[in-house]
VEXROKE-412729 format. One record per residue: residue in one letter; x negated, y negated, z negated of N, C-alpha, C in turn. Coordinates in steps of 0.2 Angstrom, whole numbers, plus 5000, padded with zeros to 4 digits. Layout:
% residues N
AXYZXYZXYZ;...
***
This chain:
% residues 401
X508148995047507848985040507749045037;X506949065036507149125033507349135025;X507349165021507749165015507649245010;X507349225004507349275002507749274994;X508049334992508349354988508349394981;X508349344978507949394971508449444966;X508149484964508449544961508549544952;X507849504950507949484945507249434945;X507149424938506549394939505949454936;X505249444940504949484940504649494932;X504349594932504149624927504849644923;X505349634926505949694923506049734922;X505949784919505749854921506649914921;X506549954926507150004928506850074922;X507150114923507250174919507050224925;X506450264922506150314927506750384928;X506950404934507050454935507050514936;X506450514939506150554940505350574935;X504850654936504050624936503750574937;X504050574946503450514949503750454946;X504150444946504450364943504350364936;X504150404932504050384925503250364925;X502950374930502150334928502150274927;X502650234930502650154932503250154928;X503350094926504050054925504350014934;X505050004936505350004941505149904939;X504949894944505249804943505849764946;X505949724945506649704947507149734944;X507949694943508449724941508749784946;X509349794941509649874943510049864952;X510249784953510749754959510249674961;X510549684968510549614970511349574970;X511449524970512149504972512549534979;X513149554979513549564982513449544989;X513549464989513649414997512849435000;X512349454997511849444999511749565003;X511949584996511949655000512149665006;X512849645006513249625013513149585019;X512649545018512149535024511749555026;X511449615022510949675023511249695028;X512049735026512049795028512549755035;X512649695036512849695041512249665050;X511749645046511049645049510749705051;X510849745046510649835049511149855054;X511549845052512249865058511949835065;X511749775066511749735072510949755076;X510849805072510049815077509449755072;X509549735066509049685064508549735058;X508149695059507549725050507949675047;X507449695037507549655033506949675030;X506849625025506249665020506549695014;X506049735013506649795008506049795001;X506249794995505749804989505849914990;X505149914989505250004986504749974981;X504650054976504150054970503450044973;X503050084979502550064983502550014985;X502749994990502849914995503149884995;X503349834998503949815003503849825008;X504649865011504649895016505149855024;X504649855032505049805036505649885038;X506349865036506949905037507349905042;X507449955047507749945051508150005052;X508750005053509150085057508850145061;X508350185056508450245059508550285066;X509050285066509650295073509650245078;X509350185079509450145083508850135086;X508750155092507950145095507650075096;X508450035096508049955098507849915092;X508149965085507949925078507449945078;X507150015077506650035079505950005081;X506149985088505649965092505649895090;X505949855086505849805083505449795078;X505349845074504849855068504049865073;X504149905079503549895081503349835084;X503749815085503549715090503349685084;X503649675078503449625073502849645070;X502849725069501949725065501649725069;X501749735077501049735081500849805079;X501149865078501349935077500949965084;X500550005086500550045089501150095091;X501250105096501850155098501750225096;X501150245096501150335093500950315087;X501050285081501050275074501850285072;X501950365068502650365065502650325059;X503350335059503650295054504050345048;X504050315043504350345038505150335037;X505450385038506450365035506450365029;X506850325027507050315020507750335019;X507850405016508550415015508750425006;X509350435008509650404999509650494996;X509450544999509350604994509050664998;X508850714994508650774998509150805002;X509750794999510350815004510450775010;X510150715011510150695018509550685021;X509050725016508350695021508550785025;X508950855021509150885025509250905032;X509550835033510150825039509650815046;X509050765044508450765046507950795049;X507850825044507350885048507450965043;X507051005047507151085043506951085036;X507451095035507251105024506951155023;X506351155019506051235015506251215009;X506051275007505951284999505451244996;X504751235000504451204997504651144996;X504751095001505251065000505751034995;X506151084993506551084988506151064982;X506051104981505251084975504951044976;X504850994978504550944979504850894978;X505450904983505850824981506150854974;X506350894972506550924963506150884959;X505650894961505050864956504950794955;X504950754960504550664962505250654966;X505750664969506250614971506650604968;X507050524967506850484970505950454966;X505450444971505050424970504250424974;X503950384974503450374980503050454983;X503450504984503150554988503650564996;X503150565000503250565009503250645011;X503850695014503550715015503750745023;X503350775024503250785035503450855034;X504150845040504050935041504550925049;X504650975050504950985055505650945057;X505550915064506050835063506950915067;X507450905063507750945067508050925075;X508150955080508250935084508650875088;X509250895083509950835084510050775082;X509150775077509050715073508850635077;X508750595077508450525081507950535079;X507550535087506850535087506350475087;X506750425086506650355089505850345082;X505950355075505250355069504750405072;X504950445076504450505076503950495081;X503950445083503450435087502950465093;X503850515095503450565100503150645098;X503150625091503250705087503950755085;X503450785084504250845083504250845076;X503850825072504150815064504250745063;X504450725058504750675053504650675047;X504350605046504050595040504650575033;X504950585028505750575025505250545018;X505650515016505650505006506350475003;X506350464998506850454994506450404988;X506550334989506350284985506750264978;X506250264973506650234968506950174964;X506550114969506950064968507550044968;X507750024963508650034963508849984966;X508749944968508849884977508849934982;X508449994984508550014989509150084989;X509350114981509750144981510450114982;X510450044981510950024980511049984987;X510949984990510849954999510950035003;X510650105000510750165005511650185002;X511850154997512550174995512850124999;X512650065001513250015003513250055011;X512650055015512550075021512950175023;X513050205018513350255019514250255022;X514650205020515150195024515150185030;X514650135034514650125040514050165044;X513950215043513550275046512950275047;X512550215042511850225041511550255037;X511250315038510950375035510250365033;X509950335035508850335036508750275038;X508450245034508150165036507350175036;X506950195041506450195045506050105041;X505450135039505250055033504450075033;X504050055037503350055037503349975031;X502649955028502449905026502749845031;X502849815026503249735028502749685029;X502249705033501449665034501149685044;X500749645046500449655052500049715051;X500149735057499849805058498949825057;X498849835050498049835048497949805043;X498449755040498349695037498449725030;X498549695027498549715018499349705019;X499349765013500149785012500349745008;X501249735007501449665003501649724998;X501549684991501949714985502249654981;X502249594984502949554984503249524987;X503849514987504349474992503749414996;X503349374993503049324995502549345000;X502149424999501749435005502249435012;X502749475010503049475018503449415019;X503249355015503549315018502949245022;X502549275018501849215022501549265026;X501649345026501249375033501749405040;X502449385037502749375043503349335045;X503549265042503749225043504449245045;X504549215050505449205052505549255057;X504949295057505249365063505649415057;X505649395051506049425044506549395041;X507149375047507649305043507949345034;X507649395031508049415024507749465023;X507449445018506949465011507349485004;X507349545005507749564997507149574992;X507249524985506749514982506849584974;X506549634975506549654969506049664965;X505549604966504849594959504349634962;X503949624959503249664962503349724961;X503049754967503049824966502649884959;X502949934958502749964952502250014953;X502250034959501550094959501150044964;X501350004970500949964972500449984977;X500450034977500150084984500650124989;X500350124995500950174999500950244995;X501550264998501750344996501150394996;X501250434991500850514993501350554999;X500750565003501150595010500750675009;X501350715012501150785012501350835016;X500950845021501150905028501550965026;X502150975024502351025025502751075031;X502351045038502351085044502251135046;X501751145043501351185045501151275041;X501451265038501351325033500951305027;X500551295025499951265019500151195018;X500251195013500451095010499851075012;X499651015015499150975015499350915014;X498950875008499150825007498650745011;X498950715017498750685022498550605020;X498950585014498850505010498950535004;X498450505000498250494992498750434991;X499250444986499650404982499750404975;X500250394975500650384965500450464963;X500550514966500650564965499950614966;X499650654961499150664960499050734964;X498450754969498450824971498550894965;X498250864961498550934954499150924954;X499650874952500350884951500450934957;X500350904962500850944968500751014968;X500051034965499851084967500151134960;X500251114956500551104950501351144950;X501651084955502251104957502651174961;X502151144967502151224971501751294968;X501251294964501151344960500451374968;X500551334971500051354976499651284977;X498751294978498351244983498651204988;X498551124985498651084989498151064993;X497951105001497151055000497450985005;X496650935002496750875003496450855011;X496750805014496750795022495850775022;X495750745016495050705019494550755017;X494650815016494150865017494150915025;X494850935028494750985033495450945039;X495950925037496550925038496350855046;X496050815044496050765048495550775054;X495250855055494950875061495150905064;X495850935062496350985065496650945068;X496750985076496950955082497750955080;X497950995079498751015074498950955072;X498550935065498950905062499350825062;X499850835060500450775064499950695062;X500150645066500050595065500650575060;X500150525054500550485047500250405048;X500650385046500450315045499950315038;X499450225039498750235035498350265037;X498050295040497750375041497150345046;X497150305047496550265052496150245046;X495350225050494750225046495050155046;X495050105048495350035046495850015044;X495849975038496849955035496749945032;X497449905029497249875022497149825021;X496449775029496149745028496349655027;X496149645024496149565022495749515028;X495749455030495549415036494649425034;X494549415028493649405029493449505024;X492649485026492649565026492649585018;X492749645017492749655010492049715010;X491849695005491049745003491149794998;X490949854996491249874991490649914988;X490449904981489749884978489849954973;X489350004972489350034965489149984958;X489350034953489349954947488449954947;X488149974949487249964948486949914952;X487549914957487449854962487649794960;X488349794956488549744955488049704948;X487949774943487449744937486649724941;X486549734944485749724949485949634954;X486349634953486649574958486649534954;X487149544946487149494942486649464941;X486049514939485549504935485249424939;X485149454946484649424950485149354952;X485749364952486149294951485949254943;X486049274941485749244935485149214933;X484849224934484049214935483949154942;X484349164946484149094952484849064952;X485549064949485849004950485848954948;X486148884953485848824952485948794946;X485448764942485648724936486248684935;X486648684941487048644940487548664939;X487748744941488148784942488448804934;X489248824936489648834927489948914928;X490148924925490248984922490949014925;X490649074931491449104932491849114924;X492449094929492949094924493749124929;X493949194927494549214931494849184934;X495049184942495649164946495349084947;X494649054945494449004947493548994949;X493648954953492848944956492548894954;X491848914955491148894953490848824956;X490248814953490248764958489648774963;X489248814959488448854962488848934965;X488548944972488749024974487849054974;X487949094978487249134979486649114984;X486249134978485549114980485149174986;X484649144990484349184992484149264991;X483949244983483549314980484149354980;X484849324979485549364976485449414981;X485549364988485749404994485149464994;X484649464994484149514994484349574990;X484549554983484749614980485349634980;X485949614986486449614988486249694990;X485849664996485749705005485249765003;X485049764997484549824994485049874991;X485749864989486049924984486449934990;X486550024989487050054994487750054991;X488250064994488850054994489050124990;X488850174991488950224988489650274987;X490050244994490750284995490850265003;X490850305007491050295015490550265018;X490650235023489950205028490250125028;X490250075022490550005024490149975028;X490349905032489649885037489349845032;X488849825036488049795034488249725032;X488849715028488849645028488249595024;X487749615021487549565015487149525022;X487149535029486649505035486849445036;X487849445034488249365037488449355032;X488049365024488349305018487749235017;X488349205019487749135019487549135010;X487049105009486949055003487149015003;X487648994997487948924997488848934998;X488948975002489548995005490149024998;X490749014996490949034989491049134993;X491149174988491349244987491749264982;X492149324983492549324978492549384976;X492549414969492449464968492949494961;X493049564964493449604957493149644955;X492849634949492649684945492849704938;X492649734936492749744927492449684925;X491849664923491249634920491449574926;X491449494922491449414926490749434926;X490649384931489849364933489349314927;X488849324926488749294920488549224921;X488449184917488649124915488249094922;X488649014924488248984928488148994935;X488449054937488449094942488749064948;X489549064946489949004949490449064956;X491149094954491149114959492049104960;X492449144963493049164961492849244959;X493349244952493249304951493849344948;X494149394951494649434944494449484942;X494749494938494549544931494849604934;X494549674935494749724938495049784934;X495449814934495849854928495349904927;X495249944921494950004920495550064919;X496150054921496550104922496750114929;X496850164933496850174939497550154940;X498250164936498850144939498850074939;X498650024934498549964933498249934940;X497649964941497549934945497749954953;X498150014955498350004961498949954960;X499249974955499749924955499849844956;X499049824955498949774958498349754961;X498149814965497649804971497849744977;X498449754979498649734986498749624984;X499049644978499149574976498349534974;X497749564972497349534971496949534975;X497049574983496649554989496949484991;X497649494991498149444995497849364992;X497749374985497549314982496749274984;X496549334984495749324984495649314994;X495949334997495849335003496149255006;X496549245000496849175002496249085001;X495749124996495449074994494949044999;X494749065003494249045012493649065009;X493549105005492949115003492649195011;X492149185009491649215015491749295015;X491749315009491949375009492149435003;X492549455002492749494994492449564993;X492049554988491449604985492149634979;X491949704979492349734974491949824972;X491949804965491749854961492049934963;X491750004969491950044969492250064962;X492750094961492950134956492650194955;X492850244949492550294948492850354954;X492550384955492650444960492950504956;X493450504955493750564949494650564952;X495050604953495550614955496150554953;X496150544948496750474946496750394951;X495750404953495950354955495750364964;X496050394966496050434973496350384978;X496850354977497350314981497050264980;X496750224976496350154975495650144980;X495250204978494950224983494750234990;X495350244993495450265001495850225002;X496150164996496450095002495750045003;X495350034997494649984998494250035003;X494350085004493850105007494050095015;X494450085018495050085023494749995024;X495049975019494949905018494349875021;X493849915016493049895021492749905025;X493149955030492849995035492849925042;
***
């Protein structure tokens, strides 16, 4: 039976410790119960995962050091083998132990640990190669959800150092940012679910190459290119300008043109598109049809003419496919945007945040919701192209590819 465990009830907010932790409030309380810790750590002990809340994800956690835990996280997600993994250890003094420390380094975790920054450097020799997938680096961070600090304190007496924790979801699929997604997208191959509330930043980590000599930042996250660059007092350049053609640079998870992705396709619309859409939905929805109304469906979907003016406007960010050729008329769609669909329209529809933390923080949750209603396909308003909302960006873009 599987079984998940709650940490508090959700939207309780922890105390930021760091930068990166002060963008968000921490959800869930400060502890889980005792009896429940204790089957964590004696689960990890025996070679098992569990689900793990962090302030990004929830993360599928297995022992580091152990190749056959390890290799268990890649049988459940359906993981690709040359797909590294990220350690999750309890301080920069042990992500040390790990791989070769710089100084930039130091700065870095000084700044955002504990907190959603990744960062890749040189795995050290005498380290478990089992996350690295074959590489000579190691990807480390230090999470600030106080469930996982307080699980890397109990696992410290029985000699587990780095808890190895990709997204607690099938491999491609949409990330969980509550206990409930990893529990409807991987069932009982997860007998223990630690529940610490929805996630707070709600996006994976900011990941950053310091292998190489030059910081390159390889995943847009919680954590913004100017901060880092900020930090280090030197150019962070960003991977999806030069870094992703370099034959060098190390393999990270997320980093594929698909991910992210929900079961039916997602399309992702400029707002001219979305305003040019309404219009022409408004104008030929059926007389009979009511009034979207948030998180609830219509009874009229789209007309012919919709679709035409669907398959007329460009997407206006990456190359998403040709969907408007397989949306039936008739068929329901589901869409987030800023602006509901005007009256009579008839759709599923949420309300899209105009703040960029707001809404990655619940991107993942409004796919999961919207992907669950059998609707044909989820339409969503690209955001603004501006630096804050860079991570929100590159998971729908990912998402619709």
């Amino acid at each position: 039976m599987m079984e998940t465990r709650s940490a508090a009830q959700e939207g309780q907010s922890g105390t930021a410790s760091s930068p990166a932790a002060a963008s968000a409030p921490v959800a869930g309380a400060a502890h889980v119960g005792e009896a429940d810790l204790a089957r964590a750590v004696r689960m990890l002990q025996a070679g098992g995962v569990i689900g793990l809340p962090t302030e990004t994800v929830y993360g599928l956690a297995a022992n580091a050091a152990d190749a056959g835990a390890v290799a268990s996280i890649y049988r459940i997600k359906g993981r690709p083998a040359d797909h590294p993994l990220i350690v999750h250890v309890a301080s920069a003094e042990a992500a040390a132990r790990w791989a070769v420390w710089s100084p930039q380094a130091q700065q870095l975790a000084g700044a955002f640990w504990p907190g959603p920054l990744t960062l890749v450097l040189p795995r050290r020799p005498e380290a478990p190669p089992f996350a690295s997938a074959g590489q000579d680096t190691i990807a480390l961070r230090v999470s600030s959800h106080p469930v996982f600090a307080q699980l890397m304190q109990a696992l410290a007496p029985v000699g587990i150092t780095g808890l190895a924790a990709p997204s607690a979801n099938r491999f491609g699929r949409i990330s969980p940012s509550r206990a409930a997604h990893v529990r409807s997208g991987l069932g009982e191959a997860v007998p223990l679910v630690l529940d610490g509330g929805p996630s707070a930043v709600g996006v994976e980590s900011t990941i950053v190459d310091l292998s190489r000599g030059q910081p390159v930042l390889l995943r847009p996250g919680g954590i913004s290119l100017q901060a880092l660059s900020d930090c280090l007092g030197v150019p962070v350049r960003a991977a999806d300008t030069q870094a992703t053609a370099e034959a060098d640079a190390p393999r990270v998870p997320g980093a594929l043109p698909s991910h992210y992705a929900p079961s039916v396709p997602v399309r992702l619309l400029p707002a001219s598109a979305v305003q040019a859409l309404y219009r022409e939905w408004a104008r030929e929805a059926d007389a009979q049809g009511v009034g979207a109304e948030e998180g609830s469906p219509g009874r009229s979907f789209w007309s012919e003419a919709g679709m035409q003016a669907l398959a007329g406007e460009p997407a206006g960010f990456g190359t998403p496919p040709a969907l408007p050729v397989s949306l039936q008329p008739g068929q329901p769609v589901a869409l987030w945007t800023l602006q509901p669909p005007p009256e009579r329209a008839g759709a599923f529809w949420r309300r899209q945040p105009a703040d960029a933390a707001t809404a990655a923080r619940h991107l993942y949750d409004t796919l999961h919701q919207l992907d669950a209603l059998g609707v044909q396909a989820i339409l969503v308003e690209m955001p603004p192209d501006t630096p804050e909302w860079r991570a929100v960006r590159d998971r729908l873009t990912r998402a619709a590819a």
